[in-house]
PDB file of N, CA, C and O in Angstrom, chain B, residues numbered from 101:
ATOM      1  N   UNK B 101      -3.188 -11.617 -14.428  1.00  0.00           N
ATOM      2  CA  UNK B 101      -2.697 -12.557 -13.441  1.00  0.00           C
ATOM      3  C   UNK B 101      -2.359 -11.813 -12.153  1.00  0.00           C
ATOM      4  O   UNK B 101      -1.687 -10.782 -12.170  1.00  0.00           O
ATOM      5  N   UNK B 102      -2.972 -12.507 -10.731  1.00  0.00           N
ATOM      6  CA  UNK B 102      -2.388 -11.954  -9.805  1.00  0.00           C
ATOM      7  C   UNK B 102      -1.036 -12.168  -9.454  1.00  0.00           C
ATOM      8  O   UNK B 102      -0.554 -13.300  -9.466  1.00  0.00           O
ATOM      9  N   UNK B 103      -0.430 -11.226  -9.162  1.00  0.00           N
ATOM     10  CA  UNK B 103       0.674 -11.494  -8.657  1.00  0.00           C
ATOM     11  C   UNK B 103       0.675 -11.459  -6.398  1.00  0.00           C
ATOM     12  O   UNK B 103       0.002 -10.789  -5.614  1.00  0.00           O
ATOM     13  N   UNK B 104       1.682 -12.439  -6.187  1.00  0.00           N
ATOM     14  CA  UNK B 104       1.206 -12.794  -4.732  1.00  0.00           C
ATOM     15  C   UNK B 104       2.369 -12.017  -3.948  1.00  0.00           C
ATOM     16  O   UNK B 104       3.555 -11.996  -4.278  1.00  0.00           O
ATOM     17  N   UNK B 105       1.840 -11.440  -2.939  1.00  0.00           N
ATOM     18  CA  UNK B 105       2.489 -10.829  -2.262  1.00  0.00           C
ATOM     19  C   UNK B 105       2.952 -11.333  -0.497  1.00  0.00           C
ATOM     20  O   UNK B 105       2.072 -11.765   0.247  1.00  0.00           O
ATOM     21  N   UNK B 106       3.731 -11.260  -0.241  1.00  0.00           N
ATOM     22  CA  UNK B 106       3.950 -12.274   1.359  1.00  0.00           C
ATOM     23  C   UNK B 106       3.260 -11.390   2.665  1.00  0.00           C
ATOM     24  O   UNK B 106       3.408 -10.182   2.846  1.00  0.00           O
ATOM     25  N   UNK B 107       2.541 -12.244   3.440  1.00  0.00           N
ATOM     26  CA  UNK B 107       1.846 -11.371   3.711  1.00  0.00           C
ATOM     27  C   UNK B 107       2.745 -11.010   5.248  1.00  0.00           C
ATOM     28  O   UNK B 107       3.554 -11.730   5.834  1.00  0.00           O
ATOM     29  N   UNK B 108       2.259  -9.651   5.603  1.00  0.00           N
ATOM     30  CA  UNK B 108       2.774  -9.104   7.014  1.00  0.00           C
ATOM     31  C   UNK B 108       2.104  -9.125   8.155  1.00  0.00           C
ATOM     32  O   UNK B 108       0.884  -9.051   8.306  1.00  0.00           O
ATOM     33  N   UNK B 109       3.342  -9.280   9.349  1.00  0.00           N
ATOM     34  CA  UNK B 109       2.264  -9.700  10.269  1.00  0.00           C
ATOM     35  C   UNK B 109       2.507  -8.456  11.653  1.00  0.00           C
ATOM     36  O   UNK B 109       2.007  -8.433  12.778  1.00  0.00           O
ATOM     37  N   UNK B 110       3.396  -7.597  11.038  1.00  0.00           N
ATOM     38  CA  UNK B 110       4.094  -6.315  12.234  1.00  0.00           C
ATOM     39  C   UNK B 110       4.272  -5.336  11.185  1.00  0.00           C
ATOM     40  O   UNK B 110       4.562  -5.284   9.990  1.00  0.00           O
ATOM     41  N   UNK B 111       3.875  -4.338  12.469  1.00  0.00           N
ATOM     42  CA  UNK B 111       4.488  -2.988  11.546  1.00  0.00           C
ATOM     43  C   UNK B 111       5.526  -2.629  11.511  1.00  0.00           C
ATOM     44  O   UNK B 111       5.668  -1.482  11.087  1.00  0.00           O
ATOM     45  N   UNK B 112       6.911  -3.484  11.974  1.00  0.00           N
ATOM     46  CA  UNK B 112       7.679  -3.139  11.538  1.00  0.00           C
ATOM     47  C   UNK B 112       8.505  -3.831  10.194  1.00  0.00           C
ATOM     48  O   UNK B 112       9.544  -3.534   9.605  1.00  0.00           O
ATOM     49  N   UNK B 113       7.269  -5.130  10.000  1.00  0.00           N
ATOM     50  CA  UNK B 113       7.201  -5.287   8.553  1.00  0.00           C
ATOM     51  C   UNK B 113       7.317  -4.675   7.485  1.00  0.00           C
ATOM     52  O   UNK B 113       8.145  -4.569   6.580  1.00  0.00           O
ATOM     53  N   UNK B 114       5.539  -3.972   7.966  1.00  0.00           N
ATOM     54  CA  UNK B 114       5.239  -2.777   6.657  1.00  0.00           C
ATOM     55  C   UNK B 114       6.093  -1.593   6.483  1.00  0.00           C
ATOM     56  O   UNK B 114       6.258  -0.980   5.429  1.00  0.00           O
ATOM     57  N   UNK B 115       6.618  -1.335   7.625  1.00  0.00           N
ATOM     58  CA  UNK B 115       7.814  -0.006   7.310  1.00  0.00           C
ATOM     59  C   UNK B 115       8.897  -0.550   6.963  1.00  0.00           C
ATOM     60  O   UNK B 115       9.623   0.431   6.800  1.00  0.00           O
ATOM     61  N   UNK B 116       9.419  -1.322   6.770  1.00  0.00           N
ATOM     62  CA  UNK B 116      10.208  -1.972   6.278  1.00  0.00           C
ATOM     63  C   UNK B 116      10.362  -2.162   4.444  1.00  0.00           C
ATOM     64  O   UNK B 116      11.349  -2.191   3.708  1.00  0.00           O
ATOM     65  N   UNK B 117       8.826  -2.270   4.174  1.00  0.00           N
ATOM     66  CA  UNK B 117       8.444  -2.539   3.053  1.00  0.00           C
ATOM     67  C   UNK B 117       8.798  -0.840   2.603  1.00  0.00           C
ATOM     68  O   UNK B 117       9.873  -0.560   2.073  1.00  0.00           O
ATOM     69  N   UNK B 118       7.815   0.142   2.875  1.00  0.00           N
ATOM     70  CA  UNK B 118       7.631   1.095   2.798  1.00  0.00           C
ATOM     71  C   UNK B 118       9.500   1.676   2.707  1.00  0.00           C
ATOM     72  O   UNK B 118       9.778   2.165   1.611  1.00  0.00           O
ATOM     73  N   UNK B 119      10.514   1.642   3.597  1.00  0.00           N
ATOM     74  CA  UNK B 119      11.539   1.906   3.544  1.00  0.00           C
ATOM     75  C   UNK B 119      12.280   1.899   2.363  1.00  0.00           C
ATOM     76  O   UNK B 119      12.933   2.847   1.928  1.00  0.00           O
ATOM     77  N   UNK B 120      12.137   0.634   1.784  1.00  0.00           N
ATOM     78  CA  UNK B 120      12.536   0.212   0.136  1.00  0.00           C
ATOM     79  C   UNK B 120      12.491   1.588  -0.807  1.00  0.00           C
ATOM     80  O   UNK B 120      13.317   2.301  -1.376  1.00  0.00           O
ATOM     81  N   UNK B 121      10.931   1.540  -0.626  1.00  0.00           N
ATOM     82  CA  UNK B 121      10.764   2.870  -1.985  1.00  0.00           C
ATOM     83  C   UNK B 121      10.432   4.340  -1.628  1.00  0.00           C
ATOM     84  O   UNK B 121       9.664   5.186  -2.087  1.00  0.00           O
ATOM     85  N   UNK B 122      11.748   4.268  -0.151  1.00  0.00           N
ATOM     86  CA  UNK B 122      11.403   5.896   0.488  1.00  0.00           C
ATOM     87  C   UNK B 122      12.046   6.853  -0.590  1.00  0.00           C
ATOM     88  O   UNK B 122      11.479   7.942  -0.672  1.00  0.00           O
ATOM     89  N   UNK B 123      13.246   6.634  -1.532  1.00  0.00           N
ATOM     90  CA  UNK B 123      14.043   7.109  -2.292  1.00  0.00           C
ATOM     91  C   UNK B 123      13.022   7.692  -2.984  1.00  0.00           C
ATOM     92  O   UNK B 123      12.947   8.918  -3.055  1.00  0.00           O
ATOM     93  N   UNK B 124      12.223   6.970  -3.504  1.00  0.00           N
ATOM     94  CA  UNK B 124      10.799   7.542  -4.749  1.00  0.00           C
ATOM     95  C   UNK B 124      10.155   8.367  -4.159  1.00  0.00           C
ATOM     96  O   UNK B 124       9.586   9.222  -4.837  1.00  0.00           O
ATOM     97  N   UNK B 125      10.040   8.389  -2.859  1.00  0.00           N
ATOM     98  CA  UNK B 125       8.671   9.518  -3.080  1.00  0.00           C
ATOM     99  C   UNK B 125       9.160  10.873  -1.787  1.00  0.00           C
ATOM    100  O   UNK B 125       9.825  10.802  -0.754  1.00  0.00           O
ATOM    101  N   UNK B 126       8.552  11.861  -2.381  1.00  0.00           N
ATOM    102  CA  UNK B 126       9.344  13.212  -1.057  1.00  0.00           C
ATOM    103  C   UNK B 126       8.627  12.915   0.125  1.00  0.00           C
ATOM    104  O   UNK B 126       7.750  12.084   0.358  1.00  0.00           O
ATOM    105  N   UNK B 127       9.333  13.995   1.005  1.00  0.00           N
ATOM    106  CA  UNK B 127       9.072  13.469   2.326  1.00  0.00           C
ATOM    107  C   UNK B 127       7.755  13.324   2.615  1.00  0.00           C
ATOM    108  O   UNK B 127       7.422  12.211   3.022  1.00  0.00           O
ATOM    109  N   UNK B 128       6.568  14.505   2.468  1.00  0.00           N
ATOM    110  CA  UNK B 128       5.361  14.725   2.455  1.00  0.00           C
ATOM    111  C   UNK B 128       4.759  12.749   1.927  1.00  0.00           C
ATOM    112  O   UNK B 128       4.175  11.949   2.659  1.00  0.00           O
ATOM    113  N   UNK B 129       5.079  12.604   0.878  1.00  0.00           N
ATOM    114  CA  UNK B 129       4.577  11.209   0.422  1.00  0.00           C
ATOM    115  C   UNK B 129       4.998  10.128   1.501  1.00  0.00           C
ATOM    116  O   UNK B 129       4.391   9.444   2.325  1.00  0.00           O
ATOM    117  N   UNK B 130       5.974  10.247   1.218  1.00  0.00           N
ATOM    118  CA  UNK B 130       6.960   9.168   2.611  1.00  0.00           C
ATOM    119  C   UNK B 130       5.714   9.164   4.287  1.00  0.00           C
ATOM    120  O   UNK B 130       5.277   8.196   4.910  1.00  0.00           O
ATOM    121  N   UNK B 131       5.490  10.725   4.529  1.00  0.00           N
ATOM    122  CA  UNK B 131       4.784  10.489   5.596  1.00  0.00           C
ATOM    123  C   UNK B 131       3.721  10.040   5.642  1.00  0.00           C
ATOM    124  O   UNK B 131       3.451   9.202   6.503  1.00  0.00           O
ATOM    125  N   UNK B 132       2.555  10.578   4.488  1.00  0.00           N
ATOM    126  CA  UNK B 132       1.549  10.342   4.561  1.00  0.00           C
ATOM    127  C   UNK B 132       1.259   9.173   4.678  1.00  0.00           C
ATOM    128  O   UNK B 132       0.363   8.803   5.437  1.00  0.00           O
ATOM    129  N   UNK B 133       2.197   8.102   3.703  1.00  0.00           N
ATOM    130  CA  UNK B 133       1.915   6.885   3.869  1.00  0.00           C
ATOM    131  C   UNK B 133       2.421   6.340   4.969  1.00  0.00           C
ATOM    132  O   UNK B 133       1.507   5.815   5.604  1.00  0.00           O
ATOM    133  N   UNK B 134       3.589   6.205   5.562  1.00  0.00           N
ATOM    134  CA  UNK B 134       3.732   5.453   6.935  1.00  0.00           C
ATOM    135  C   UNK B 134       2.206   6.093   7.959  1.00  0.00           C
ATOM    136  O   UNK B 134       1.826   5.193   8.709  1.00  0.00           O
ATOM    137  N   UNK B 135       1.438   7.258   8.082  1.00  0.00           N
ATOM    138  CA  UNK B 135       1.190   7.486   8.525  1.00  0.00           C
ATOM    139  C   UNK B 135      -0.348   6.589   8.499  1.00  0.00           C
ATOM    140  O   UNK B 135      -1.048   6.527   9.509  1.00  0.00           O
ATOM    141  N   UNK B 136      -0.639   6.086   7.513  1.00  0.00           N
ATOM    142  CA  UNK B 136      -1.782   5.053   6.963  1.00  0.00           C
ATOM    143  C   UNK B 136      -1.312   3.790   7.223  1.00  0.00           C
ATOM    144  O   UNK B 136      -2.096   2.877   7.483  1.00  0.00           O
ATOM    145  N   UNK B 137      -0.179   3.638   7.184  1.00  0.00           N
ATOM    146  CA  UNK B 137       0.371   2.258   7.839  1.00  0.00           C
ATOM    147  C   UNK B 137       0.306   2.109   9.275  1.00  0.00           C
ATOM    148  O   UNK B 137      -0.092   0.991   9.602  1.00  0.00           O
ATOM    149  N   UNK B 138       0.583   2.915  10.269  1.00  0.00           N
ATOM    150  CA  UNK B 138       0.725   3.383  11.386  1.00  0.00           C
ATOM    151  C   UNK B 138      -0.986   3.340  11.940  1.00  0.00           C
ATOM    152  O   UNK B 138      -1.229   2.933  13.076  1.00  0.00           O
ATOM    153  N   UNK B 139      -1.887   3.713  11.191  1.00  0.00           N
ATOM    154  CA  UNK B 139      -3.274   3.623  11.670  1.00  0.00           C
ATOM    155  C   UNK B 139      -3.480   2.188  11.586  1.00  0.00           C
ATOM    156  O   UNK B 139      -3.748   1.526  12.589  1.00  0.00           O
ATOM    157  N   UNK B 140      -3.375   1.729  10.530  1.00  0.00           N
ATOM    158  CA  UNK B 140      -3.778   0.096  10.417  1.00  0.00           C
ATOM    159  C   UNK B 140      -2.990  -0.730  11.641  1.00  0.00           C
ATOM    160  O   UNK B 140      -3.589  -1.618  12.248  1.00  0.00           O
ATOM    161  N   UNK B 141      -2.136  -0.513  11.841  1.00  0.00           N
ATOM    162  CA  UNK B 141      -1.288  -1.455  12.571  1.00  0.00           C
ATOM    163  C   UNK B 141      -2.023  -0.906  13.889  1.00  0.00           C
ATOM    164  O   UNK B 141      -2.045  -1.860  14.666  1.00  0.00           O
ATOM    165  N   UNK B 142      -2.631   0.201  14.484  1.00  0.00           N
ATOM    166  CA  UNK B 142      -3.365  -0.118  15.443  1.00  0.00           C
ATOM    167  C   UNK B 142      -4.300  -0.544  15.775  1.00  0.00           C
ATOM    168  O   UNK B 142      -4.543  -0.481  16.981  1.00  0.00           O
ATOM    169  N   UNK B 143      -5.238  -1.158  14.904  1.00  0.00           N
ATOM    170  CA  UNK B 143      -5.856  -2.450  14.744  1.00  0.00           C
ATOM    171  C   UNK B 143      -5.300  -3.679  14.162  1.00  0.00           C
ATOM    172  O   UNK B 143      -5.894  -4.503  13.466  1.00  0.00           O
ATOM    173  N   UNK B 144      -4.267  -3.684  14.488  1.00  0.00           N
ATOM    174  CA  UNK B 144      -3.568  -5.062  14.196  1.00  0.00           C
ATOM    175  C   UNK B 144      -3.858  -5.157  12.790  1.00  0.00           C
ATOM    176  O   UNK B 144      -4.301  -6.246  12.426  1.00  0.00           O
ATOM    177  N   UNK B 145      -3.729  -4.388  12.039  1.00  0.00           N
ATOM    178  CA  UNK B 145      -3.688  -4.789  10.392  1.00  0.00           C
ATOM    179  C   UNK B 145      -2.865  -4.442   9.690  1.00  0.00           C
ATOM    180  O   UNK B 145      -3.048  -3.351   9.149  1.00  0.00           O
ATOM    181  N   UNK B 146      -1.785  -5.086   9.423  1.00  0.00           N
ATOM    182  CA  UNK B 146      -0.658  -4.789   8.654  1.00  0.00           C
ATOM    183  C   UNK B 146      -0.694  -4.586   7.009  1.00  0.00           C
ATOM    184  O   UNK B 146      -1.353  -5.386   6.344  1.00  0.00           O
ATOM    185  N   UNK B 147      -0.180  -3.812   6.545  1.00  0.00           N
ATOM    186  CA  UNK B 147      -0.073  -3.316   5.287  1.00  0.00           C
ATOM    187  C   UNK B 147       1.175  -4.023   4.476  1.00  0.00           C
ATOM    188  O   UNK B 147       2.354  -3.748   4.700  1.00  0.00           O
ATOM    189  N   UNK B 148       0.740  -4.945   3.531  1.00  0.00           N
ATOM    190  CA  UNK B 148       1.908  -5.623   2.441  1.00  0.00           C
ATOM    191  C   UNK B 148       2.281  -4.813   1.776  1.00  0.00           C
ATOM    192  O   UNK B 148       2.101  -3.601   1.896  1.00  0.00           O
ATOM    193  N   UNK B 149       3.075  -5.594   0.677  1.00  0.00           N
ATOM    194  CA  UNK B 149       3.856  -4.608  -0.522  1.00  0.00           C
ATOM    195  C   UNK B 149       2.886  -4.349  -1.050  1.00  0.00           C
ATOM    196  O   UNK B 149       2.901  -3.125  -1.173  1.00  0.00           O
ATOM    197  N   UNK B 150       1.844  -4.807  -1.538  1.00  0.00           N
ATOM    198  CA  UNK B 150       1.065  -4.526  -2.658  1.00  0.00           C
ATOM    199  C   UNK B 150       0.137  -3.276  -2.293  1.00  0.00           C
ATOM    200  O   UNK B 150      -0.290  -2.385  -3.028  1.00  0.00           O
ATOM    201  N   UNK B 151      -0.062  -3.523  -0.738  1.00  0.00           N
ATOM    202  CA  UNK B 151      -0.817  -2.033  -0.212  1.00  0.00           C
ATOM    203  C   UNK B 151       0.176  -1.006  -0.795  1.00  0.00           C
ATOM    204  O   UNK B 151       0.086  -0.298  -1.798  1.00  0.00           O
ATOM    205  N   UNK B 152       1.198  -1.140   0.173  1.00  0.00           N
ATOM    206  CA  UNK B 152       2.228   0.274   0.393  1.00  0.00           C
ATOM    207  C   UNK B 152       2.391   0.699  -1.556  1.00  0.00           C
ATOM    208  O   UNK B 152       2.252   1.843  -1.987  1.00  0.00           O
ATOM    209  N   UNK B 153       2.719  -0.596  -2.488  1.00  0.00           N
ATOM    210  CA  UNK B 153       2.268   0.552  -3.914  1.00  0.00           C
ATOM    211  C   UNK B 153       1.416   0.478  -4.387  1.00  0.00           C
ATOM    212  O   UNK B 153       1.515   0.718  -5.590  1.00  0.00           O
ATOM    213  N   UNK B 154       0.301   0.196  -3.989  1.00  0.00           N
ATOM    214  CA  UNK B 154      -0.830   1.203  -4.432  1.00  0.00           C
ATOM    215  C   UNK B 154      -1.206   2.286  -3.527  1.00  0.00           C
ATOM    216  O   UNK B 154      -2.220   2.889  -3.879  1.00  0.00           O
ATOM    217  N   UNK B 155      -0.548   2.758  -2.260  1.00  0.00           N
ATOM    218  CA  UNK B 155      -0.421   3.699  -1.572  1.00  0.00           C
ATOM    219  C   UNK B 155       0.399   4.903  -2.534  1.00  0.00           C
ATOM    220  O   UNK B 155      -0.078   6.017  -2.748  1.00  0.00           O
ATOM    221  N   UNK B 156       1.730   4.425  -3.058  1.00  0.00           N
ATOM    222  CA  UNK B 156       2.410   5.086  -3.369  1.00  0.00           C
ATOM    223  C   UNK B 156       1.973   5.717  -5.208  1.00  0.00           C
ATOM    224  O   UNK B 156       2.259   6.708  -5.880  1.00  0.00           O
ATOM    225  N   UNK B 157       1.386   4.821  -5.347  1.00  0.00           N
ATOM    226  CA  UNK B 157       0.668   4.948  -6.777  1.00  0.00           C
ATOM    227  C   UNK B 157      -0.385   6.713  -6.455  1.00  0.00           C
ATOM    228  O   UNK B 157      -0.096   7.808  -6.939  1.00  0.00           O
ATOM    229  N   UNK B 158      -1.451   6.426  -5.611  1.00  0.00           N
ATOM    230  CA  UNK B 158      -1.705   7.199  -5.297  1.00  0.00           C
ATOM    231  C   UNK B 158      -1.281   8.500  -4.919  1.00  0.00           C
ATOM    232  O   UNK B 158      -1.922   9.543  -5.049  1.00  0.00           O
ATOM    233  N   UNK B 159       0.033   8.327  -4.366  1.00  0.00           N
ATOM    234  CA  UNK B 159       0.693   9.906  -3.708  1.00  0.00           C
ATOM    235  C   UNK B 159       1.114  10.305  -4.955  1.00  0.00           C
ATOM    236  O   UNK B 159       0.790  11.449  -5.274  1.00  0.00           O
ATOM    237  N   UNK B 160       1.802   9.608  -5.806  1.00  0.00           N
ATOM    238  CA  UNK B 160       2.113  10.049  -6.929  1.00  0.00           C
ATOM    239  C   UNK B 160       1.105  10.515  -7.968  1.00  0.00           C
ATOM    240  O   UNK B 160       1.499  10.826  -9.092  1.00  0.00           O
ATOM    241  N   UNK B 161      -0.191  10.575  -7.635  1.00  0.00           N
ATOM    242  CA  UNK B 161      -1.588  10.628  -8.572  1.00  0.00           C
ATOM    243  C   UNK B 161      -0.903   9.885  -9.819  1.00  0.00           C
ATOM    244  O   UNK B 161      -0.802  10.545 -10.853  1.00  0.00           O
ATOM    245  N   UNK B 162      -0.309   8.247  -9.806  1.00  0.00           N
ATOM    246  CA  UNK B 162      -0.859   7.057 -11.058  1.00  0.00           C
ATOM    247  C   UNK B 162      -1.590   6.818 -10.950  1.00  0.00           C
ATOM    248  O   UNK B 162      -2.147   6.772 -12.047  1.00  0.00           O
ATOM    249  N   UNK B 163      -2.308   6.495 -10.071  1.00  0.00           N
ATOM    250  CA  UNK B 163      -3.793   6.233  -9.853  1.00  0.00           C
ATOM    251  C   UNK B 163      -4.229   6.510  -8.844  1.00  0.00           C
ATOM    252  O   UNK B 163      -3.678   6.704  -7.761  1.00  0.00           O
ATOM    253  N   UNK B 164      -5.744   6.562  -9.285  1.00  0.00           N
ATOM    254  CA  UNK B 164      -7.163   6.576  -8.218  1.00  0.00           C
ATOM    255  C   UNK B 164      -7.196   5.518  -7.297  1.00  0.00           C
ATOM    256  O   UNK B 164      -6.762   4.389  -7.524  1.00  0.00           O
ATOM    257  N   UNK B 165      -7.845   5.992  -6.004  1.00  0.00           N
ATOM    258  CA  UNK B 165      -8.767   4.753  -5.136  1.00  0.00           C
ATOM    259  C   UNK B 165      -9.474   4.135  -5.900  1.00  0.00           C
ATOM    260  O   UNK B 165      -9.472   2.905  -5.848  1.00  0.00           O
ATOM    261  N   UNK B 166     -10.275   4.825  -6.824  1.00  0.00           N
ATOM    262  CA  UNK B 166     -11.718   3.953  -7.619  1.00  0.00           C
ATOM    263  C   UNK B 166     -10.578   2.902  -8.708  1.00  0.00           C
ATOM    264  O   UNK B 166     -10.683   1.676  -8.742  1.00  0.00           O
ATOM    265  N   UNK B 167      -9.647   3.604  -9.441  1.00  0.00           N
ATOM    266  CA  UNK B 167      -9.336   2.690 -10.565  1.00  0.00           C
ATOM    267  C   UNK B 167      -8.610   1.254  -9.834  1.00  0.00           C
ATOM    268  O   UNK B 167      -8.548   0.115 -10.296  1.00  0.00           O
ATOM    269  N   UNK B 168      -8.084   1.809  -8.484  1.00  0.00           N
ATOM    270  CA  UNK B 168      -7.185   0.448  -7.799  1.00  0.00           C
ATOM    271  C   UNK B 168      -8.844  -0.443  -6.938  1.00  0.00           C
ATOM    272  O   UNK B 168      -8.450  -1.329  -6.180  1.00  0.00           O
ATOM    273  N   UNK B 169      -9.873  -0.374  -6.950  1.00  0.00           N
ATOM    274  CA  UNK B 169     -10.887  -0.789  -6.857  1.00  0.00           C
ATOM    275  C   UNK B 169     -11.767  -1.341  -7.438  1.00  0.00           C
ATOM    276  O   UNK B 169     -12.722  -1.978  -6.993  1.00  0.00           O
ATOM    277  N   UNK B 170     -11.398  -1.059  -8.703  1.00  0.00           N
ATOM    278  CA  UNK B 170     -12.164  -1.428 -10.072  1.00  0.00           C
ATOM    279  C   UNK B 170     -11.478  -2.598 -10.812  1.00  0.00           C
ATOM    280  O   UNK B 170     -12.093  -3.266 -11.644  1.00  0.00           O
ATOM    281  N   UNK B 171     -10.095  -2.845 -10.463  1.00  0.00           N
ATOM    282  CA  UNK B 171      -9.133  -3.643 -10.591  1.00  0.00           C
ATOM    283  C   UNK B 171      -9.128  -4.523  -9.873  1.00  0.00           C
ATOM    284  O   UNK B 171      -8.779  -5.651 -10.221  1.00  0.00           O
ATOM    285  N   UNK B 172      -9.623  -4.135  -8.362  1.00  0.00           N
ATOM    286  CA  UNK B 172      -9.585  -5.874  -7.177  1.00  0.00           C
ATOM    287  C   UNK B 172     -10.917  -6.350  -7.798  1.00  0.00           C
ATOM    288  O   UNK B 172     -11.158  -7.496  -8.179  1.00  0.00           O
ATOM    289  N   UNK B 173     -11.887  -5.098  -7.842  1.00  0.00           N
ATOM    290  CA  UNK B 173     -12.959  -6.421  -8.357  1.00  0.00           C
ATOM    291  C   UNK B 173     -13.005  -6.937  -9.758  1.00  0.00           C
ATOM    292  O   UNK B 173     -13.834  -7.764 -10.138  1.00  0.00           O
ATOM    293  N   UNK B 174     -12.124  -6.439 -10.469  1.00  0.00           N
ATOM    294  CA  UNK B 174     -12.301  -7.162 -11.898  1.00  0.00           C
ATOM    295  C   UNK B 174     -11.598  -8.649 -11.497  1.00  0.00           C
ATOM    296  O   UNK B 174     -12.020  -9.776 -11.759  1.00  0.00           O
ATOM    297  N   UNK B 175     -10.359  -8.244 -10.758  1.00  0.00           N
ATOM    298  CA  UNK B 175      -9.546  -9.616 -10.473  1.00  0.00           C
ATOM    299  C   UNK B 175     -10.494 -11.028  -9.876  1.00  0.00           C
ATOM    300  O   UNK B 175     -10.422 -12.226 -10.148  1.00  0.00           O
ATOM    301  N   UNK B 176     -11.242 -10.365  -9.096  1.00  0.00           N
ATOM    302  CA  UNK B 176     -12.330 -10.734  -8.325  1.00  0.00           C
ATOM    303  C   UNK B 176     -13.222 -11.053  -8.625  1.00  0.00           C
ATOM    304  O   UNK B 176     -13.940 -11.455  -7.709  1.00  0.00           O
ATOM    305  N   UNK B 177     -13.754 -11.104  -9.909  1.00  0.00           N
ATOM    306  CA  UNK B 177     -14.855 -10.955 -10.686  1.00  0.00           C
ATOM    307  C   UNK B 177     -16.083 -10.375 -10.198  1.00  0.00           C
ATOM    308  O   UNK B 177     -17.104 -11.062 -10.216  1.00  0.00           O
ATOM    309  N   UNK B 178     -16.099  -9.478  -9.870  1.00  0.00           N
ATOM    310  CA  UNK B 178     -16.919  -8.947  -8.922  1.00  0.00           C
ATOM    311  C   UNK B 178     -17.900  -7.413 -10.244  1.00  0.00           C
ATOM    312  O   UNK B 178     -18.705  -6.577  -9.833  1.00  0.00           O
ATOM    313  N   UNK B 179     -17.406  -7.569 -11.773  1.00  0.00           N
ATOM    314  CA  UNK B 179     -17.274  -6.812 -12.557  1.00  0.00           C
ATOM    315  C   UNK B 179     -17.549  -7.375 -13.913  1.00  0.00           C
ATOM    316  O   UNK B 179     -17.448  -6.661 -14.910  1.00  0.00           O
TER     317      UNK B 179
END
């Protein structure tokens, strides 16, 4: 089941989001990801919760790009 996430429309949304679970990850993680948030938002594309943890999934190596890909398209049926 998907679960729905609200979507954002500023980056000071997504850092906002991102702020929540700065406690979890060291600074290096903390940056990298605002720093992927920070690119998107200069094309006007804001990053939800569901980005920022599977961002954070990643810094933490829980998972892959491919396995969080393999998952939108299963959701997706694309698989």
């Amino acid at each position: 089941m998907l679960q729905n996430y609200k979507e954002v429309y500023s980056l000071e949304e997504s850092l906002n989001i991102l702020n929540k679970y700065a406690n979890e990850l060291t600074e290096e993680q903390y940056n990298n990801i605002k720093s992927i948030i920070c690119g998107f938002a200069i094309e006007d594309m804001y990053l939800n919760e569901e980005d920022i943890l599977n961002g954070i999934d990643i810094q933490k190596n829980n998972k892959t790009f491919l396995e969080i890909t393999q998952n939108y398209k299963t959701q997706w049926g694309c698989l």
